[in-house]
N, C-alpha and C positions, 0 to 999 in steps of 0.2 A: 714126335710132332714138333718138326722148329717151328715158333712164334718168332713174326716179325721182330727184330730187335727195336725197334721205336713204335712199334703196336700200342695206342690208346685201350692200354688192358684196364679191367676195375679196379678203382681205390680200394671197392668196401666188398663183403661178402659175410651178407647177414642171414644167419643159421633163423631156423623156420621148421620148429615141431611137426613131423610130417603128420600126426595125429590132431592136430587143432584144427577144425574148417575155419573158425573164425580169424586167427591167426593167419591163415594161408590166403584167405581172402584180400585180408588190408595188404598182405608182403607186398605185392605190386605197386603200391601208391606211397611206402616208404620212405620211397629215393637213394635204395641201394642198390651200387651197379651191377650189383650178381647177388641171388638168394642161395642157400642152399640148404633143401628141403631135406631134412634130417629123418631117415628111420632106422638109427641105430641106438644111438646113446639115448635119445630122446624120448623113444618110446619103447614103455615095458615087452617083455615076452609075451604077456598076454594079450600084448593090443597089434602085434605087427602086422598080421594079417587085415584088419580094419583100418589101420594107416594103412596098408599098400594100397587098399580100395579106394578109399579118401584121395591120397594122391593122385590116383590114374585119372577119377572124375575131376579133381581142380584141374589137371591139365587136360582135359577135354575141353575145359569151358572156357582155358584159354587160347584152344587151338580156335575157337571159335569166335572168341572175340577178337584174335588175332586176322580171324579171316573177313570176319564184319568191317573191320577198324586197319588195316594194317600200318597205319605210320600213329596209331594210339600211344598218345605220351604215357598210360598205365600198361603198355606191354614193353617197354624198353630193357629190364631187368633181364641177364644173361638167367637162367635155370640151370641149377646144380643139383643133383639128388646127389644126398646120402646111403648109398647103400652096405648093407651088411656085408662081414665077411665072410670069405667061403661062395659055398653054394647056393646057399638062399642068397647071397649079394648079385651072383649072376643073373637066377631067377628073377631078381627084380626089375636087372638094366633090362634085360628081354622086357619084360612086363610094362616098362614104363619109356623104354625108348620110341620118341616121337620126335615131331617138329619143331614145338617147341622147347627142346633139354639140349643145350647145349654141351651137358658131359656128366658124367658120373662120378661124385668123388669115393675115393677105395677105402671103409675105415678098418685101421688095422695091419695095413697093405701088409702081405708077409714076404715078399718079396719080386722078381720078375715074372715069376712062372704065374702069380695072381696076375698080373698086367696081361702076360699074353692071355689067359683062360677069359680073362674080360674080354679081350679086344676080337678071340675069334666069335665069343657072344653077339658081339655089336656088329660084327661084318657081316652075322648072317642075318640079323637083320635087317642093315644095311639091302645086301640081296635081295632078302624076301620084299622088301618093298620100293626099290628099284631108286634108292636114294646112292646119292655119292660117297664113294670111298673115303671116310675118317671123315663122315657128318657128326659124330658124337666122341669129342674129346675124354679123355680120361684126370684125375689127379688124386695120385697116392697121397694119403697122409701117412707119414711116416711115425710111429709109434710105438716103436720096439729100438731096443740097442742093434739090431741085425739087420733093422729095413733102412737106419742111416746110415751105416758102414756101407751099405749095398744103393745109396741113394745114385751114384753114380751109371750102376748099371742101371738100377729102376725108374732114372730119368732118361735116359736112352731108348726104353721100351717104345713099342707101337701106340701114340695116342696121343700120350702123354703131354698135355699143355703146361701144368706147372704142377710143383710139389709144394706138401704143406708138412708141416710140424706138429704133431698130436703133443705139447709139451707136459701135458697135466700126466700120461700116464708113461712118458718117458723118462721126467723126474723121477718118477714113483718105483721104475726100475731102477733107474740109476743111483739112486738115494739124493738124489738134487735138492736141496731146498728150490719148491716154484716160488716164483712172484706172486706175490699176494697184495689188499690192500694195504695191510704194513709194512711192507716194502716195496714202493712202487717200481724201484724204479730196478729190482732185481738184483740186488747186493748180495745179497744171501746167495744167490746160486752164480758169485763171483765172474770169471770168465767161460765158465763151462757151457754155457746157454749161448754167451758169445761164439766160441770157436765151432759148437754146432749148427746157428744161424748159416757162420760164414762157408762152413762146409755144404751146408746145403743150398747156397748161391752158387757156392764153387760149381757146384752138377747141376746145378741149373744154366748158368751159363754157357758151359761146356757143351752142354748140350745141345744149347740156342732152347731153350724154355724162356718165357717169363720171368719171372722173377718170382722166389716162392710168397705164400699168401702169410703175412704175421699172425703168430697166436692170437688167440681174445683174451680180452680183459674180460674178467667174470666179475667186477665191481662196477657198474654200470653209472654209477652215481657221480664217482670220481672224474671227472672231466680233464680236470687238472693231469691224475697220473696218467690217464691216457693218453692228453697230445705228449707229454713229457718223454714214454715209453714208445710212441707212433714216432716221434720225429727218432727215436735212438734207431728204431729198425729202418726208418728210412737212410739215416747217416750211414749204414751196415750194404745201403742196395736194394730195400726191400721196397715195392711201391704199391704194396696193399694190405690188407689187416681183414682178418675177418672179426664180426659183431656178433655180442647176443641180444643186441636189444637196438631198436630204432633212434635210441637217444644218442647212441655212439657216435652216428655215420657223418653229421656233421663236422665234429671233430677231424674224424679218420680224414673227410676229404680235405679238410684245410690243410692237411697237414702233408699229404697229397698232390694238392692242387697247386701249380706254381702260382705265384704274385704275379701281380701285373709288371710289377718291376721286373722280375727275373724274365717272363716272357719277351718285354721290351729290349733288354739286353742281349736273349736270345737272338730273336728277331734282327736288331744291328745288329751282330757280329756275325751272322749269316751273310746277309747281306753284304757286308764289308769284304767277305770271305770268299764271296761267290762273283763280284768282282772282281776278286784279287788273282781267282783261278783263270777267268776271264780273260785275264791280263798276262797271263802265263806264271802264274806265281800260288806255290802250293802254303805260303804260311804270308800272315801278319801279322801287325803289332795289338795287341790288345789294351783294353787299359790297365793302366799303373804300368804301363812298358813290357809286361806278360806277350810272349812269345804264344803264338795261336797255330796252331797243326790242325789236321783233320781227326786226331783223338778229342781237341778241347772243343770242336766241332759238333764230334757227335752227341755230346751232353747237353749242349745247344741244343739238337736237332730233337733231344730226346724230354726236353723242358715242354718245346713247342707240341710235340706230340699229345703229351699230357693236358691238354687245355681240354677244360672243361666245366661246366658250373658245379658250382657247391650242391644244388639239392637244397632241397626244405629241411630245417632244423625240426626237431623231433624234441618234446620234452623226454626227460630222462625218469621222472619219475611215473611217466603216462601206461598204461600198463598194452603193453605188444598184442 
């Protein structure tokens, strides 16, 4: 599935216990650009089946409040379910693919042959209820030493919007020291976590995907290591981060969000630029004497795309 290359994709993407009603209730009024409704990690063995139930009715209610309200500033949040791996995961997308889910994420993904057993899932739905071809996106999280080596194929697959990094249990194979609170900013797991990010941009891009989504920070407190570690995955390419907690998203999007300055700069140099094509001329002078092409363009182009408000600030110790 290529995404437009200057696509206003979501900064944030805040995890949401498929098992909480209460929880699942407020996610909407958060102010993150995308939830995504957890029933793997999140909830026990013995509770899966009553989150699956849970889920299907929250998104009942808000197929309905979508259809009461439909330009509702509490229905803007992109829908992500989490589903298991294997064959209860497919079970699920059948069971809960609707109008409003914009895609499924894979946990675990073991490699292409899960992408396609999803994707022939979703088309027959798709079918049976006479909706359009690749209404329901896909995103592997990648989570094994074998689904990143293979990220290249597995971002090629049918769906497929963007890829993510399960890094807590890829460490864990790989013997990585993770980033933790005592280490914000990821020293301990040296360049290794580096050259994997940048590998899994590499197939992302390759592919025309998004940009893949950043790990979370599981110290929610920290504010500080946050934007600290959010701007290092942006300098890397990365233009989103997922959350566990509504206090994050503030953060995330600042960090996200261009400045008014950089917008302003965009904006001239577009301008100047589009003139200057106008004029028969495919480059200009930029400032400090910087030579301008249509590469230093499309960053421009891709500043402007990203406009967007912050969102309401979330205390951090408020409980989700």
């Amino acid at each position: 599935m290529t995404a437009h290359p200057f696509a206003a994709a979501p900064r944030s993407y805040l995890y949401v216990p498929g098992n909480r009603a209460g929880m699942l209730r407020k996610a909407v009024t958060r102010g993150a650009d995308a939830l995504i409704v957890d029933l793997e990690d999140a909830v026990p063995e013995s509770g899966k089946a009553a989150a699956l139930a849970l889920v299907r009715s929250w998104l009942d209610e808000r197929k309905a409040a979508r259809a009461a309200d439909p330009r509702g500033p509490h229905l803007t949040p992109d829908v992500w379910i989490r589903v298991n791996e294997g064959e209860r995961g497919r079970e699920e997308s059948a069971h809960l693919a609707g109008p409003v889910v914009t895609g499924f994420c894979l946990a675990k993904c073991a490699g292409v042959e899960e992408v396609a057993a999803q994707h022939a899932v979703l088309t027959s739905v798709e079918e049976r209820h006479g909706l359009p071809p690749g209404t329901f996106a896909l995103a592997p999280l990648l989570e094994t030493a074998a689904a990143v080596l293979d990220a290249r194929q597995i971002a090629q697959a049918p769906r497929v919007r963007h890829l993510q990094l399960g890094e807590a249990d890829l460490c864990a194979e790989l013997g990585i020291s993770a980033p933790d609170a005592s280490d914000p900013d990821g020293a301990a797991a040296g360049s290794a976590l580096t050259a994997i990010r940048t590998g899994i941009l590499l197939a992302s891009a390759a592919a025309g995907l998004l940009p893949p989504v950043g790990p979370v920070s599981t110290d929610f407190t920290d504010l500080d290591a946050l934007a600290r570690t959010t701007r290092a995955l942006r300098g890397l390419g990365y233009r989103s981060r997922a959350c566990i907690h509504p206090g994050q998203l503030a953060t995330v999007h600042d960090v996200f969000t261009p400045s008014s300055q950089e917008v302003a700069e965009a904006q001239a140099l577009l301008e100047r630029f589009d003139a200057a094509t106008r004029a028969g001329s495919g480059v200009i002078t930029g400032p400090g004497g910087r030579m301008v092409d249509e590469a230093v363009v499309r960053a421009a182009r891709r500043v402007l795309a990203s406009r967007r408000p912050a969102g309401p600030r979330q205390d951090p110790k408020e409980t989700a």
